[in-house]
Each structure stands twice: as structure tokens, then as C-alpha cells.
C-alpha positions as CSV (number, residue, x, y, z in Angstrom):
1,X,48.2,-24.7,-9.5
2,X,47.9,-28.5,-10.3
3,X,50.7,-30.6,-8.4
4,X,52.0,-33.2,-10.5
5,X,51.3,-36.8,-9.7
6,X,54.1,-38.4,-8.2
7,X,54.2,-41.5,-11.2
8,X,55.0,-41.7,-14.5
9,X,52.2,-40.3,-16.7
10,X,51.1,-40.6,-20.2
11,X,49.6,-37.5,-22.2
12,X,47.3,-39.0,-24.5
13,X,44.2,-37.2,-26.9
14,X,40.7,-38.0,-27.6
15,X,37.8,-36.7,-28.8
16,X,35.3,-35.3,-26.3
17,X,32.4,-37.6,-28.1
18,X,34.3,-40.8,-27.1
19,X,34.3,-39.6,-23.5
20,X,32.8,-42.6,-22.4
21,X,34.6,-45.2,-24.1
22,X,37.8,-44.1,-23.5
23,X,40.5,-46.5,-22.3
24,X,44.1,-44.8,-20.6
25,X,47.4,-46.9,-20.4
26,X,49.3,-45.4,-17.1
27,X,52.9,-46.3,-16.2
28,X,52.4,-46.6,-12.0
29,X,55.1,-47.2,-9.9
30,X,56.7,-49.2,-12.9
31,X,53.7,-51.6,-13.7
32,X,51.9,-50.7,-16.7
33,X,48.0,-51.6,-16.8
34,X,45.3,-50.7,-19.0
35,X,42.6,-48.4,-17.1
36,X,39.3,-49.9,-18.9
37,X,36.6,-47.5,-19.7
38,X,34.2,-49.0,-16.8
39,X,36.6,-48.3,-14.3
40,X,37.6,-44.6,-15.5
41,X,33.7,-43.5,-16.5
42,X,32.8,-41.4,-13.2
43,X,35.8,-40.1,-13.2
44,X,35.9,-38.8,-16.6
45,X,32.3,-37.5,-16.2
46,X,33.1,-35.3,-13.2
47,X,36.3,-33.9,-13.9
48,X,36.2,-33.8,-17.7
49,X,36.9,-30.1,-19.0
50,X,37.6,-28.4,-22.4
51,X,41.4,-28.2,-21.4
52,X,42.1,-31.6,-20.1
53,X,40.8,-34.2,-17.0
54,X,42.4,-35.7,-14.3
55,X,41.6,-39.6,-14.3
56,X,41.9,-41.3,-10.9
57,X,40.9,-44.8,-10.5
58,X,41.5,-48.4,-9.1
59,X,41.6,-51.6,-11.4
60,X,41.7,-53.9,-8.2
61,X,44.9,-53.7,-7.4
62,X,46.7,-50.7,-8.2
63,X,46.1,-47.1,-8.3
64,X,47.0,-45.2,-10.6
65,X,46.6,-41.3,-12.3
66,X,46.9,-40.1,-16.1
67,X,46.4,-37.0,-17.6
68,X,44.8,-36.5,-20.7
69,X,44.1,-33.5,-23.5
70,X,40.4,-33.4,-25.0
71,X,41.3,-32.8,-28.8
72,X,38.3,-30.3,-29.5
73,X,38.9,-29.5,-33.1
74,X,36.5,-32.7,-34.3
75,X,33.6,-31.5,-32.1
């Protein structure tokens, strides 16, 4: 069972060809920061799945988690 972060999150889509260009916009603790693909790009490529990925990662100074669905229907 997956515990739910304890921060806002945003559900966002992509397709699973863009892995590694992907950006994520997070809500954390009320400050909203954009999660640049260099930052999120090992974290996406080992915890990527068909149903969905968990994305932890540190832009310098704050933490933050999102959760995202990989739309498969393009691939």
C-alpha cells in the first residue's frame, strides 16, 4: 500500500517517450517550484512504471514529491 505524501500533490500525464524531458510543478509546504528535468531524471529512470512513478527530488532548497500517470495509449 503506497502512503500518501504528506504535501499537496499534482497528478499530471505524460507520455512514456518524453520520460526524460519531463518537468513536474509540485505544491510543497505552500511554495510552488518547477522540478526541472535535470533534477527529476534518476528519479524518473528508477521508479518509472507502466502505472505511474513516484518523483522525489531537491531543487536546492526545497524538497518536494509528485505523482504522476504515464499516459500509454501514444506508445
Amino acid at each position: 500500500m503506497i502512503k500518501e505524501p504528506p504535501a499537496p500533490i499534482l497528478l499530471i500525464s505524460g507520455d512514456v517517450r518524453l520520460r526524460e524531458s519531463i518537468s513536474v510543478l509540485v505544491a510543497w509546504k505552500y511554495d510552488i517550484f518547477l522540478a526541472h528535468n535535470n533534477k527529476c531524471e534518476d528519479s524518473l529512470k528508477n521508479s518509472s512504471t507502466r502505472s505511474g512513478f513516484w518523483n522525489r527530488f531537491h531543487n536546492g532548497k526545497s524538497r518536494g514529491v509528485a505523482w504522476g500517470m504515464w499516459d500509454d495509449s501514444r506508445v
